[in-house]
C-alpha positions, 0 to 999 in steps of 0.5 A: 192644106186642101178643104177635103170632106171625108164623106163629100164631094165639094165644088162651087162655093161663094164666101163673105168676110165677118170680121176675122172669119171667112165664112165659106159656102159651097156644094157638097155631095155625098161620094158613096153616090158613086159616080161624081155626075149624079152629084148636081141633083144631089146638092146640099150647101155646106159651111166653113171657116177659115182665118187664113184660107187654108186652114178651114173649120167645117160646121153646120150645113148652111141650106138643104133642099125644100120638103116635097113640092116646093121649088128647090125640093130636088137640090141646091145648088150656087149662090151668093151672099152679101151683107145689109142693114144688119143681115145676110142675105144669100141668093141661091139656084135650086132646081125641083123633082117635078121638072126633074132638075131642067128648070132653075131658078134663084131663092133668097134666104136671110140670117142674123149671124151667118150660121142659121138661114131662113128662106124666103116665103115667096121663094123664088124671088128671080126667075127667067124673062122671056123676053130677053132670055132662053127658057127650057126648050130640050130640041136647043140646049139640055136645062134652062139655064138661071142659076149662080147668081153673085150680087154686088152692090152699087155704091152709088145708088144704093143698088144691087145687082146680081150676075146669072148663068143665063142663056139669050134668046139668039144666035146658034145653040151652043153660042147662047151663054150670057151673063144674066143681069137682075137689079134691086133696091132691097134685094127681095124685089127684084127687075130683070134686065137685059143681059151684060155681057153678049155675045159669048160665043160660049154655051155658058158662063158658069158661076160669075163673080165680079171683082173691083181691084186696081180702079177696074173690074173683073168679071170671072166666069167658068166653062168646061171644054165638054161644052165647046162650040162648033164656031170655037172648034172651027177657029182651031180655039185651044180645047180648055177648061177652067176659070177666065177673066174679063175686065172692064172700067165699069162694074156693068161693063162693056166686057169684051169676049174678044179679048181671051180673057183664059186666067187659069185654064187646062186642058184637063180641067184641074181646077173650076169655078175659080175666085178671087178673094182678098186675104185679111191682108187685102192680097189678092188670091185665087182658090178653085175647086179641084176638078180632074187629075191627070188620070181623068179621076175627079177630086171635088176639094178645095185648093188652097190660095194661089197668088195673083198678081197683076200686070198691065192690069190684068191678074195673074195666077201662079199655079204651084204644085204642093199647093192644092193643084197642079204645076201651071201658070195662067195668065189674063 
């Protein structure tokens, strides 16, 4: 069965294993707003459990908006959250009522036990560098965007890194969209660095997540087909929304946009924001949020897992319908 809130849209979310538990977090937005666009000004970050990520237990709210003034006192919205030296730490996007929701940037907060979280004091931890990437300039693009952050951790030296909804300082407006790249040592100080992955050739890439299977790495990014470029539509580039797929032998990289890279896509954005989680078995698949139907209505409810596999190294996604979904298949 889906993950449906009776009283609340829910679209992005982000997830960590505790155990036996997959602790889910997502956005949420109440219905009775009445038109599914006024949701993102409207976020709050909602909490769920599941064993077998289909039957899911809904409990208390995980993050809410700050009190009037503070940075993230108007919504928010995507983050991440990884474990270390005995906490939680969830980065997260938020945006304030004095720069009316346009300006977004990442706050850490902390938990002993996944359920009660505390914000950081000198939120926010991460913000746009100029120097490297696009800040709010309305005559370029509608937002400045720093938001979505998914952080990993280096292995090998005991890094973090995280991947940003970013946007570079070049090239034509709706071509900008970058994955932002941060690194810390304790995931409260952080470095920003120059962007990973560029050119796009996309206005954004939107909730990032970086995946290590099979001795390679997939870098999963979102993109609505509102959000087109003039250089896509030129190429005759098929008109599409929904998850793609990058891959690299390394976790940074080199992630080549030549390659397609479309691993669940339609042309009437049934599902989005799309990640690949390991069931408790180490199986591979791949939940989404539910977008569109086919009448242009939106839903807002989480699927249930899709099997992925994978072919000459590139996964593979099956879309079923009963499953969550609508009937297609995607592949890398």
């Amino acid at each position: 069965m889906t993950l449906r809130l009776r009283d609340n849209w829910l679209w992005d979310f982000w997830h960590v294993w505790h155990g036996e538990d997959c602790h889910l977090f997502y956005l949420q937005a109440p219905r009775s707003l009445g038109s599914p666009e006024l949701r993102h000004h409207s976020a709050t970050i909602g909490h769920a459990i599941s064993r077998d990520l289909k039957n899911w237990t809904v409990i208390d709210d995980a993050l809410h908006p700050g009190a009037d003034g503070e940075w993230d006192d108007l919504a928010t919205w995507t983050g991440s959250v990884i474990g270390h030296q005995g906490r939680w730490f969830m980065l997260y996007s938020g945006v304030n009522r004095s720069e009316g929701g346009l300006v977004q940037r990442i706050g850490l907060a902390t938990s002993a036990d996944l359920y009660m979280w505390k914000k950081h004091p000198a939120n926010p931890i991460l913000e746009a560098d100029s120097r490297w990437y696009e800040v709010l300039d309305l005559g370029t693009w509608y937002e400045q965007a720093w938001r979505d952050p998914w952080v990993f951790q280096d292995e090998s030296d005991g890094s973090f890194h995280a991947l940003i909804t970013a946007r570079g300082r070049s090239g034509a407006p709706d071509t900008r969209g970058v994955i932002g790249h941060a690194r810390s040592m304790n995931l409260r100080d952080w470095d920003i660095l120059l962007p990973l992955a560029t050119p796009s050739g996309f206005g954004h890439l939107e909730v990032p997540q970086l995946v290590h299977a099979s001795e390679r790495f997939f870098l999963l990014f979102s993109y609505a087909s509102k959000d087109r470029t003039r250089s896509r539509v030129a190429r005759s580039v098929k008109r599409v929304t929904g998850t793609y797929c990058l891959v690299s032998d390394h976790a940074l990289g080199p992630f080549n946009f030549s390659d397609g890279g479309m691993l669940a896509v339609d042309t009437i954005g049934s599902h989005y924001g799309g990640k690949l989680i390991e069931d408790r078995n180490g199986r591979l698949q791949f939940l989404a949020f539910s977008m569109f139907g086919r009448d242009g209505r939106f839903i807002g409810e989480l699927t249930d897992p899709f099997p992925v596999t994978l072919e000459n190294g590139l996964p593979r996604v099956e879309i079923v319908s009963g499953n969550g979904g609508r009937p297609s298949a995607h592949s890398g």
